[in-house]
N, C-alpha and C positions, 0 to 999 in steps of 0.2 A: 311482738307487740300485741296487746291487747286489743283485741275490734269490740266496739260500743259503738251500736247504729240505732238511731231510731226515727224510725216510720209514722208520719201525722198529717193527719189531716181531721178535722171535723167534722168535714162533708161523707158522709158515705159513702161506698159504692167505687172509688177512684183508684182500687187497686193497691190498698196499702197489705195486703195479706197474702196477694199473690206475689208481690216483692218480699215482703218479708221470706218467705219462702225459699224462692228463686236464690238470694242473698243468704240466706243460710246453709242452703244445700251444697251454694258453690264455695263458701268463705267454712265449711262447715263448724257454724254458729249453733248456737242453743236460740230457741224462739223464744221471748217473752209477751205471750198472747194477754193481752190488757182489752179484752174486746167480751163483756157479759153474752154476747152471741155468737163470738166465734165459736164454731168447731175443729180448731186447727189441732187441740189437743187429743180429739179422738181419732183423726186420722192421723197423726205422728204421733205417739203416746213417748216415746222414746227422745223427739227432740224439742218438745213442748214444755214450757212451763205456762198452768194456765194461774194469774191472779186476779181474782174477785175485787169489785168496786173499792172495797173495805181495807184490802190488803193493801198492807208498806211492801214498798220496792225497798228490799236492801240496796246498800249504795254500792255495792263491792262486787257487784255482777259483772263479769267478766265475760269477750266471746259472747256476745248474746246478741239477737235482734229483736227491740222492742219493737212488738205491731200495735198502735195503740188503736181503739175504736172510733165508730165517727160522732166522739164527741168532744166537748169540753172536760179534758182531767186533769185536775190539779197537780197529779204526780208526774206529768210532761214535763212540769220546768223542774225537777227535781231532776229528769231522766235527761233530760236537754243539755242540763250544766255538764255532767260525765258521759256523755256522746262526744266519739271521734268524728261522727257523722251524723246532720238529720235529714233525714228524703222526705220533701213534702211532695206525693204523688198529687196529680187531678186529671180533670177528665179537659180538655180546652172548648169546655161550652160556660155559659155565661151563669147557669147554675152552680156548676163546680166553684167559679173564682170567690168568689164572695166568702165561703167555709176556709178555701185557700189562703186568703188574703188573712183571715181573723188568726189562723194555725201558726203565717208567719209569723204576724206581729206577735204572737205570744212566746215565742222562741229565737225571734233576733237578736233580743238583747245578752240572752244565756247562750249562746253558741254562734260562729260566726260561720260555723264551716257547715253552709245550707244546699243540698242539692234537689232543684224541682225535676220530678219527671212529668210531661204530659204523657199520658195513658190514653192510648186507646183512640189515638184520633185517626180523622178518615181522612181530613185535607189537609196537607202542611199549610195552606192558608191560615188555618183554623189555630196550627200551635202559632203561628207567629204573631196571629190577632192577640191572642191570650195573653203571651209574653207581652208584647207591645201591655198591655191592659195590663199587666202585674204589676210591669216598668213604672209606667205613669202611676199608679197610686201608692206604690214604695216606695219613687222617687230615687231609684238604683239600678245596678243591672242585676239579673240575676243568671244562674250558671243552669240550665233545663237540659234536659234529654228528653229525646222523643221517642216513644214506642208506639210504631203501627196497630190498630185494631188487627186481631187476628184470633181465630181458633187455637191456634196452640198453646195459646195461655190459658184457656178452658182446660188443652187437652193433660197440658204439666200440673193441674191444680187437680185434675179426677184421678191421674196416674201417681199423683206425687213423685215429680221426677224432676229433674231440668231442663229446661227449653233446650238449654245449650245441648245436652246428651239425645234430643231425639232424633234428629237427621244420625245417630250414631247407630240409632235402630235398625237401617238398613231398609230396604225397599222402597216404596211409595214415600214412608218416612224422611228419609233422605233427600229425596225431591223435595216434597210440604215441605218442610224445616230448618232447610240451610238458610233462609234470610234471617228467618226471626230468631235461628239460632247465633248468625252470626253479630245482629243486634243487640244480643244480652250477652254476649263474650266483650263486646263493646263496654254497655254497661256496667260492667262486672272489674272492667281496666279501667273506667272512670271511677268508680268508690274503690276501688284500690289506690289509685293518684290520691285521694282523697281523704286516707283516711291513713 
């Protein structure tokens, strides 16, 4: 089967490029970087496709993970409609939901199959406030995964690697790594179910 995932948010900053990533590396996808400031093309030159403000998304992209940027583009509901998947990451501060909130509605009605990840948070307080907050203004539930703030998602983005593969490094590595590695083996079983 064909995997078609794609990554939005409007809000910046919330982590949609380090999932893209992560989700390519392990489903081994093609990246479609839709982001005028990404550099993901330069550091994978090989599994990147970068396209400009201006460019058409063919429709017949196959195996890909679109990373879109953190803004409003037009070619999201294009991309939305032919998504087996759409992850809208955020961060669960009250900054992030507002971008979150506008990303969903623009993609509810083209795709049903939506999974939120909070990113990045310190207190599980914090993802259930948020949730709770999505809840009440969607007036639904919705399906979120949570990933701890952690260094290793720096360290997978400077190494270009996978979370999952570092504790496989052996030493120190091993120790540091086995949660957050075993967190995005998690992850990675949920957009599998999912997609």
């Amino acid at each position: 089967m064909n995997k078609v995932i794609t990554i939005a948010n409007q809000k910046g900053g919330v982590g949609k490029t380090m999932l893209a990533t992560q989700i390519a590396l392990y489903f081994d996808l093609k990246i479609i970087e839709i982001d005028p400031y990404g550099i993901l093309k330069s550091l994978m030159q090989d599994r990147v496709l970068k396209f400009g403000l201006r460019d058409k998304i063919d429709e017949n992209l196959d195996n890909v993970v679109f990373d879109f940027g953190g803004f409003d583009d037009l070619r999201l509901s294009q991309v939305a409609k032919q998504s087996n998947l759409v992850i809208i990451p955020f961060n669960p501060t009250l900054i992030s939901l507002g971008g979150t909130l506008k990303s969903y509605y623009k993609v509810r009605d083209l795709n049903e199959n939506i999974l939120f990840i909070a990113n990045g948070y310190l207190k599980e307080q914090d993802v259930k406030d948020a949730v709770e907050f999505l809840e009440e203004n969607m007036k639904e539930h919705i399906d979120c995964f949570s990933i701890p703030y952690t260094r290793a998602v720096q360290t997978g983005e400077n190494e270009i690697v996978s979370i999952i593969d570092l504790p496989k490094q052996g030493g120190l590595k091993k120790h540091t790594y086995s949660r957050i590695a075993r967190i995005f083996e998690n992850l990675m079983e949920v957009i599998k179910n999912k997609i």
